[in-house]
N, C-alpha and C positions, 0 to 999 in steps of 0.2 A: 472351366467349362469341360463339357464330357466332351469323349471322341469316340465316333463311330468305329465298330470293330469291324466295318467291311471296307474291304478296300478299293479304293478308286478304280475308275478304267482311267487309263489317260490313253492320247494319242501315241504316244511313244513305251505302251506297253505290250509284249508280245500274245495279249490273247486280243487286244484291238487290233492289231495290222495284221494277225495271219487268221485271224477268226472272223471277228465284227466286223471291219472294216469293207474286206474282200466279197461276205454275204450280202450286206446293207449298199454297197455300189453295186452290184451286179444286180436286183431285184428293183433298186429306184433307178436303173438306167432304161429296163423291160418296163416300167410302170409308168414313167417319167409325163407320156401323152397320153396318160388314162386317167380317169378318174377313182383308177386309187391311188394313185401318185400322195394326194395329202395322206390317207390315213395309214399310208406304210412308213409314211416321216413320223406322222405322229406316235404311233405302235412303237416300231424299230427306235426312238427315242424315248418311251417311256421305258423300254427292255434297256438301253444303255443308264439309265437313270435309278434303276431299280437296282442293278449291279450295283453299282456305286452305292448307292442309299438305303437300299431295302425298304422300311416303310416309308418314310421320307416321299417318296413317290407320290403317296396321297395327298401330302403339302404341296405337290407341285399341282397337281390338279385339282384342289380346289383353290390357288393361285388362278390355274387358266377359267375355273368356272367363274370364280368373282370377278375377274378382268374382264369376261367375256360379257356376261351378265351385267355388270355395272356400267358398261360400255354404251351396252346397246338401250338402257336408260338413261343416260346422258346424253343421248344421241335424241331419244324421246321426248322428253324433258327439257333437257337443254337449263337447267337451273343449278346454280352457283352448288348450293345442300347438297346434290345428287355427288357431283364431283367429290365435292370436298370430303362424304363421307366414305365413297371407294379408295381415296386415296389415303384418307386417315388409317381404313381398315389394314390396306397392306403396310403401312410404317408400323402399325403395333406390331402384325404379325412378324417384321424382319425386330423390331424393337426386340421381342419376347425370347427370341432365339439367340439374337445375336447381343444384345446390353443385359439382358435383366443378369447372369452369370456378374457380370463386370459392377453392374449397380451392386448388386447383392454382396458381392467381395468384397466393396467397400466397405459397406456397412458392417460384414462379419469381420473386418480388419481393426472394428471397435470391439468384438466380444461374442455377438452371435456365430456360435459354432453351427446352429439349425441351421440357420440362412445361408453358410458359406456350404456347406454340406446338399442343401436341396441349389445351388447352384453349378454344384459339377453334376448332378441328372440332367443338365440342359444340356441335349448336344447341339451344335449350328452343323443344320446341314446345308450339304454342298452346293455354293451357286447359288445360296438364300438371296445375297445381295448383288447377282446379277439378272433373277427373273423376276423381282420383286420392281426394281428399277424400270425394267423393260415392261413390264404391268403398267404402272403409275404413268409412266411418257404415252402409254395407246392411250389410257383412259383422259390423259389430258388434252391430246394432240386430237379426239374427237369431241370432247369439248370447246378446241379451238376452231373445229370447221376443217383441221386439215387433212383428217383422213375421214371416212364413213365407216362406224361401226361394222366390223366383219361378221354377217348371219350364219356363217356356218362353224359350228363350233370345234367340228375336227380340223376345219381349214387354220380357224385360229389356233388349237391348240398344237400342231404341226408348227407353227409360225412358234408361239413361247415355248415348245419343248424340244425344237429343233435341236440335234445334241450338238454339234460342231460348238454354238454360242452357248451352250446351257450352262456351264456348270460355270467359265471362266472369261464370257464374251467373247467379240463385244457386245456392247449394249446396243443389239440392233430393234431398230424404232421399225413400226410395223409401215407406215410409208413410203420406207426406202423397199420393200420386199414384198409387198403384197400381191403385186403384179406375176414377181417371180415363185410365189407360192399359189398361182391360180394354174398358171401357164410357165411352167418353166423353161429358162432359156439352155438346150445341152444339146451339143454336139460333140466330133471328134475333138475336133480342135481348143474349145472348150473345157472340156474332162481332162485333156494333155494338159494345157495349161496350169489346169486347177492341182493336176500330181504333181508338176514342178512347183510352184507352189506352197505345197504341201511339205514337197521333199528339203525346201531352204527351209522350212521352220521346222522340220525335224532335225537336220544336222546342227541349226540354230541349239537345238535344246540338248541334242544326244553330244555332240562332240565339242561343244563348247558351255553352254552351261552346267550341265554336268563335268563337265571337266574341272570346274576350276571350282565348283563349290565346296569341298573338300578343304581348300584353301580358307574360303572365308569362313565357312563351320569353325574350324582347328583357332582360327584367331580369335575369334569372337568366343571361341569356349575358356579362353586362356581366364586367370586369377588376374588381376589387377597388378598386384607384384611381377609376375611374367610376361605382361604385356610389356612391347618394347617399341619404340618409333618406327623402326623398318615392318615389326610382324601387325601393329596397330594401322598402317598404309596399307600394306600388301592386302592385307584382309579386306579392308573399305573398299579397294580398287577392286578386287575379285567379286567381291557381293554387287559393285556398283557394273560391273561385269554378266554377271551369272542372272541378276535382275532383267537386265536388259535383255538378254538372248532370249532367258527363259521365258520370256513373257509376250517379248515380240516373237518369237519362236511359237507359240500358244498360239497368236493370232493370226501369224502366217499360216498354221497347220487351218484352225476355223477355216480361215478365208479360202483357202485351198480345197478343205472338205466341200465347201457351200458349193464353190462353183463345178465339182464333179457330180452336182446333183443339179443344177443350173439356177440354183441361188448366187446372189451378188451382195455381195457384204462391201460397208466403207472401211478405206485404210484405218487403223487403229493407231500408226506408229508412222513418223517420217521423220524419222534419224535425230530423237532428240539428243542425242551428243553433239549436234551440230549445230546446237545452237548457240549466243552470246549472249542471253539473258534467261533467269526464271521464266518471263514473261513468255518468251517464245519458244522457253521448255515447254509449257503446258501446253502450247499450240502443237507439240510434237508428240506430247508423251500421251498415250491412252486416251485417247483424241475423243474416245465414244464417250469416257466417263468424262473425260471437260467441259465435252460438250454437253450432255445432259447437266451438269449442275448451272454452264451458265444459261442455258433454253428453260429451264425448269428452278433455277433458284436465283442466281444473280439479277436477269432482267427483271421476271416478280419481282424480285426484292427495290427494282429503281435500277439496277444498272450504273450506266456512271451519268443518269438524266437528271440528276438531282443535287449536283454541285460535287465536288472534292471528298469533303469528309465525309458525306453519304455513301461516296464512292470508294472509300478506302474502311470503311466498315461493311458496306457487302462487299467487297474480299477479303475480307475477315472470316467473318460467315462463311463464306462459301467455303474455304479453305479451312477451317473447325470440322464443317460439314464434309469435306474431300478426307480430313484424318479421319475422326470416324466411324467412316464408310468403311476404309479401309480395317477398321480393328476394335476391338473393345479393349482399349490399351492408352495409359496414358501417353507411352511414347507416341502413339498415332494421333494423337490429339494432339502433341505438341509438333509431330512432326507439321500438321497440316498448320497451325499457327508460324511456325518457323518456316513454307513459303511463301503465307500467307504476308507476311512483315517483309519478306524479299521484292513479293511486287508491290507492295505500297510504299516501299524505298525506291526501287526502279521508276514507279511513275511519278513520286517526287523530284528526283536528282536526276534521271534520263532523261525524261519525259516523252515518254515512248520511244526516245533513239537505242540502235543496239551498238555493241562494239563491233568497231570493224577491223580492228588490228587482231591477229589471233595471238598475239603477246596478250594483253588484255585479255582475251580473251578466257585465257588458259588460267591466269592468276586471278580472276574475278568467278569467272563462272562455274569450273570444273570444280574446284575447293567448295565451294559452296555446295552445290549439288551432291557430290561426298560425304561433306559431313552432315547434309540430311539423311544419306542412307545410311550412314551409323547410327543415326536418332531410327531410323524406321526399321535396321534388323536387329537393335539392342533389346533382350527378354525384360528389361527394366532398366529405370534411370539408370541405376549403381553403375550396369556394365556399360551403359554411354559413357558417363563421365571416367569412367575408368579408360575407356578408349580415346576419347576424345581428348584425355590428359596425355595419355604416351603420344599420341601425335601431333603434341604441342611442346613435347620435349624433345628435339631432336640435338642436344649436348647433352643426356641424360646418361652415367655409364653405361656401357653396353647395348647402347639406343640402337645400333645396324644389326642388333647380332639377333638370331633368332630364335626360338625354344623351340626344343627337340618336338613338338607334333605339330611345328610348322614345319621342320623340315621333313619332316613323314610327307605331310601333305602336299608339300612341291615338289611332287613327279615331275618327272619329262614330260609327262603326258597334259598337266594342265602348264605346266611352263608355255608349251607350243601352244597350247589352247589360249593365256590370257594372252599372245605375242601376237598372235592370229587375231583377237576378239579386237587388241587395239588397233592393229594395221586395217579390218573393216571401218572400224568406227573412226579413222581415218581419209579416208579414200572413200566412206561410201557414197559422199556427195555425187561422186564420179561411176561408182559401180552401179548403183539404183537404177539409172537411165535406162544403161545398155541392159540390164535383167530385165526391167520391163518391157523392152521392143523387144528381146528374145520370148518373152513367157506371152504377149500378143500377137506372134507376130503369125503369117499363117504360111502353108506354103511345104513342100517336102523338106528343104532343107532346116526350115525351122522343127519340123516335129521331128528330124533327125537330131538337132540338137538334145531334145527337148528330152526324146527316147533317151539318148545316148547318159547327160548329166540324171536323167532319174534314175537309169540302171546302175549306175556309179553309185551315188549316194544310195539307193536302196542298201548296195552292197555292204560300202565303210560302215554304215548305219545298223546292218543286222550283225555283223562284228565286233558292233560296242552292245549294243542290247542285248543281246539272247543269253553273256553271261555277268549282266550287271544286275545289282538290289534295286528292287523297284524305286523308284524318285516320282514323284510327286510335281504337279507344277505348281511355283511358289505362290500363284494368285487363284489354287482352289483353296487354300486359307480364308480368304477374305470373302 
């Protein structure tokens, strides 16, 4: 598949925090109780979109026309055809961008060299599969009766091109936010909250995901021969690491950005390290994509209202459909089958019970969860099984020792960072609480805090940035 030659903005690059960032809050904070309030979201988001994407920008707005349009006929109408055909139209359009490459590789993996050749012209642009999604949920959710088609087309396309969510979520449903893109909710108090915020899921991504991906890069680059039980763990656990921050890190910043313009976005993440099963991994992990597959494809599909084995093939399904989503790749297809078969073992043999001992815990659920993320960051089977093999040799000669661009890559500096990432995802049961009554809470003494940790982390924060290689966040891929 092609790759665009322009490069992202992300939230943690220095022309967004000292440029874009700075301009686009100060202008939606003047405009915020005017009625240009939408079309400065909507603009000022098509300009961050356009950076990123160049043409691309046109796919995103004739996304917002047919959603908008298709909408406000199904609202009209009200017939089963009307739906079905807006919704079909956006699965080709994400189908075309993001499988035909992967279909077509197939098939030129028997001999067509035309086919495999007119499939690296196809680039996926960015965010295809998080505005495409968030399209299909309005156009359905007004065909359910639960939201009323939105008649003003800039208010709508403000709401899908809003950038905070645009490129990498979450997948915010126009119901939860409608309100706050007529009438925004901002204040002092508010916009402090929303930089703190903003500031844990930047140190999230700058001093701890970046920190340690270096690590799982160097491992997973390694030949099969030089992979070794210590450098095949160390790697999984960094990736299974770098995953987490970087992503939750992403939606902390979204969530942050929203509420400095007086949008309100749903948690995306509640400490799925903390949990004791698959089952109540999903409940934790990317909470927006769960939930849309099970509001939008599980209950269609029956749910668990049609007996067992009905029930344990729509999670099948859904979870085929959750890999995927995620990639035009067979490892993402098996990864999503591999925990797909974890929760229809879990609601056979647990039966909805979780573990309560964290012994149990540690030996059932963390290995598990692991070696799904060596199935999800392996560029092909080969280097899974290759990995998956050293980590299953642990008497193997020289199984602890490590090859020389592992040991490059464990600096001090991601050392402190993976020792840090586990002592959060330890403790955070306990830390989440007291952050949230400090980031709500109101009052001088709270916005003194609030000042104080934002000014700090700005600082650590522009000390790792302003002389690192730009980094990417690992879910504008998908």
């Amino acid at each position: 598949m092609g790759e665009t030659d322009r490069r992202t903005m992300v939230f943690s690059d220095q022309a967004f925090l000292f440029l874009y960032l700075p301009i686009t809050l100060l202008l939606g904070s003047l405009l915020s109780r005017t009625r240009l309030f939408s079309p400065f979201i909507f603009l000022s988001s098509l300009i961050f979109f356009y950076w990123s994407s160049g043409v691309y920008v046109l796919l995103l707005l004739f996304s917002i026309v047919l959603n908008f349009a298709g909408a406000i006929a199904v609202g009209r109408w009200h017939h089963k055809i009307v739906v079905t055909a807006v919704v079909t139209l956006n699965v080709l359009v994400l189908c075309y961008f993001k499988y035909t490459a992967f279909l077509l590789g197939s098939v030129g993996f028997f001999g067509s060299e035309s086919l495999q050749h007119f499939a690296q012209t196809i680039i996926l642009p960015i965010g295809i599969s998080f505005f495409t999604f968030q399209g299909i949920s309005y156009v359905i959710d007004v065909w359910r009766g639960e939201v009323k088609a939105e008649r003003n087309l800039v208010v709508f396309g403000a709401y899908k091109a809003f950038f905070p969510q645009l490129i990498a979520g979450p997948i915010v449903r126009y119901r939860d936010v409608e309100k706050d893109f007529h009438h925004p909710d901002l204040n002092a108090d508010i916009f402090a909250a929303g930089a703190g915020r903003f500031m844990v899921g930047l140190c999230k991504k700058v001093l701890i995901a970046d920190s340690v991906a270096g690590v799982a890069d160097a491992s997973f680059a390694l030949a099969g021969a030089e992979q070794t039980f210590a450098s095949a763990w160390l790697g999984a656990i960094a990736y299974a690491i770098q995953i987490y921050f970087d992503f939750s890190g992403y939606s902390d910043m979204a969530i942050g950005l929203a509420m400095m313009f007086g949008i309100r976005f749903k948690e995306n993440f509640n400490h799925p390290y903390a949990a004791s099963t698959i089952t109540e991994f999903w409940r934790r992990w990317h909470m927006s994509l769960s939930g849309w597959f099970r509001d939008y494809l599980y209950i269609p599909l029956g749910g668990n209202r049609a007996g067992p084995v009905r029930t344990y093939a729509n999670l099948m399904i859904v979870f085929l459909a959750t890999g995927i989503w995620h990639g035009a790749a067979w490892t993402f297809v098996l990864w999503g089958a591999y925990h797909g078969i974890f929760l229809v073992a879990e609601r056979l043999i647990l039966a909805g019970r979780a573990f309560s001992s964290q012994v149990v815990r540690m030996i059932y659920f963390f290995p598990v969860v692991i070696f799904g993320w060596v199935l999800f960051r392996a560029n092909d089977l080969s280097v899974f099984a290759s990995h998956v093999r050293a980590m299953l040799l642990p008497l193997a000669r020289g199984a602890f020792g490590l090859p020389g661009s592992m040991d490059l890559a464990l600096s001090p500096q991601s050392k402190v960072a993976m020792l840090l990432a586990c002592l959060l995802i330890v403790i955070q049961g306990q830390v989440s609480p007291l952050g949230v009554v400090v980031a709500g809470a109101a009052g001088s003494a709270a916005r003194f805090a609030r000042l104080v940790f934002v000014s700090v982390a700005a600082v650590i924060c522009a000390i790792y940035i302003v002389p690192q290689a730009f980094s990417p966040f690992l879910y504008f891929r998908f």
